[in-house]
C-alpha positions, 0 to 999 in steps of 0.5 A, a space after each residue: 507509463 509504469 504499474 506500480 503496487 502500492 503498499 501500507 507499510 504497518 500491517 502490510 509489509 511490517 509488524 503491526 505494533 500501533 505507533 512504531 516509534 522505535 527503530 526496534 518496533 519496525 519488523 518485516 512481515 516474514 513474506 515481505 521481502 519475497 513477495 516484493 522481490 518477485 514484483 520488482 522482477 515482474 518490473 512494478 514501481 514499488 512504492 509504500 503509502 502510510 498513514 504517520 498521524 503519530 507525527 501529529 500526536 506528537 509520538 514522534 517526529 516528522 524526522 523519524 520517518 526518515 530514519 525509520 524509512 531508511 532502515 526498511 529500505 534497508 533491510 530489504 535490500 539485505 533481501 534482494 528486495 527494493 522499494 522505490 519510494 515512500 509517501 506518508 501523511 504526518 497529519 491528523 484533525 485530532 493531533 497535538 502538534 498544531 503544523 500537522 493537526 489539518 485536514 489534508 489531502 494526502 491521509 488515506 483514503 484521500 488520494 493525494 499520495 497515489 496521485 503525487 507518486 503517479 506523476 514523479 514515476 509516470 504511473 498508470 493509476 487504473 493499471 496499478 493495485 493497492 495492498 493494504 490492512 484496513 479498509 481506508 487501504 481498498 477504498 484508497 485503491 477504489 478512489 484512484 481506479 487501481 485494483 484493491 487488496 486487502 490482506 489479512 495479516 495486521 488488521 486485516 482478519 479483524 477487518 473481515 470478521 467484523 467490518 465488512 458492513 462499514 467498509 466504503 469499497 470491496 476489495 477485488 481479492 483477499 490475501 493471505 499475506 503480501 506474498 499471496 497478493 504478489 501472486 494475484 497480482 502477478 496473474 491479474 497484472 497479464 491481462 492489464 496494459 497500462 494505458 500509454 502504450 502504443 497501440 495496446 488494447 487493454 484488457 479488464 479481468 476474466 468473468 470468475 477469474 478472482 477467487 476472493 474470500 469473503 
């Protein structure tokens, strides 16, 4: 079985900019490449989940998401930094376009995403972590037994200066940035085996080992 970190795309690893609907409007998060160069070294499937429900509002369409997706993919790689694949959920019960205005499964904090990448990549969930902006991110995490980050770039310092009373799940630590949650994850991921290796034990985390903010 594979470890995977799964990461939102606005916020987290791009530009929070509301409705990216211009290949001008995805810019990376300075620390991005970095921290996701040292987490395809340490061997994590890398994977972006996101909610698109501009698709559902008709801001763009369902076809743009390649485009756009294919040139983050792209300039990672001008970084030496790889993403492994991309989920996104077009949907949204409030949308203008009827095929994608629904409940679904697969709109954060729904599992539907983790679980599909989990069996095209043969990941262990629960030896897995989940970084993101917003608390529909950590209680996505939460939902699946992964570890839960919640970064404070994007939406995250507002999250954490006056959200915390609503969010449905904790986060197991707070970053900085996706560079200071590559580095959490790289200590925390020592002790975590994933589940199908042949006589592993696995191992939970150290009494007082998170030093999250809160």
């Amino acid at each position: 079985m594979n470890r995977a970190v799964f990461l939102d795309r606005d916020g987290t690893v791009c530009e929070e900019v509301g409705y990216a609907n211009h290949l001008s409007r995805i810019r990376l998060l300075r620390p991005s490449a970095g921290a996701i160069r040292r987490l395809n070294k340490a061997g994590f499937k890398i994977i972006i989940v996101t909610n698109q429900g501009g698709v559902a509002k008709a801001y763009f369409p369902e076809s743009f998401l390649a485009q756009a997706h294919g040139y983050l993919r792209a300039e990672l790689r001008k970084r030496g930094a790889k993403i492994d694949d991309v989920y996104y959920c077009p949907h949204h019960t409030d949308g203008e376009v009827k095929k994608y205005t629904r409940k679904c499964e697969c709109r954060k904090p729904r599992t539907g995403m983790l679980l599909a990448a989990s069996r095209k990549h043969g990941i262990d969930l629960r030896s897995s972590f989940m970084v993101g902006d917003k608390g529909v991110d950590v209680e996505l995490g939460k939902n699946v037994g992964a570890k839960a980050i919640l970064v404070r770039t994007g939406y995250g310092a507002g999250e954490v200066a006056f959200r915390k009373k609503y969010w449905k799940a904790r986060p197991d630590y707070i970053a900085d940035d996706l560079a200071d949650a590559a580095r959490w994850i790289l200590r925390k991921g020592r002790m975590i085996v994933p589940l199908a290796v042949p006589g592993a034990k696995r191992r939970g985390p150290r009494n007082g080992s998170s030093r999250n903010r809160r």
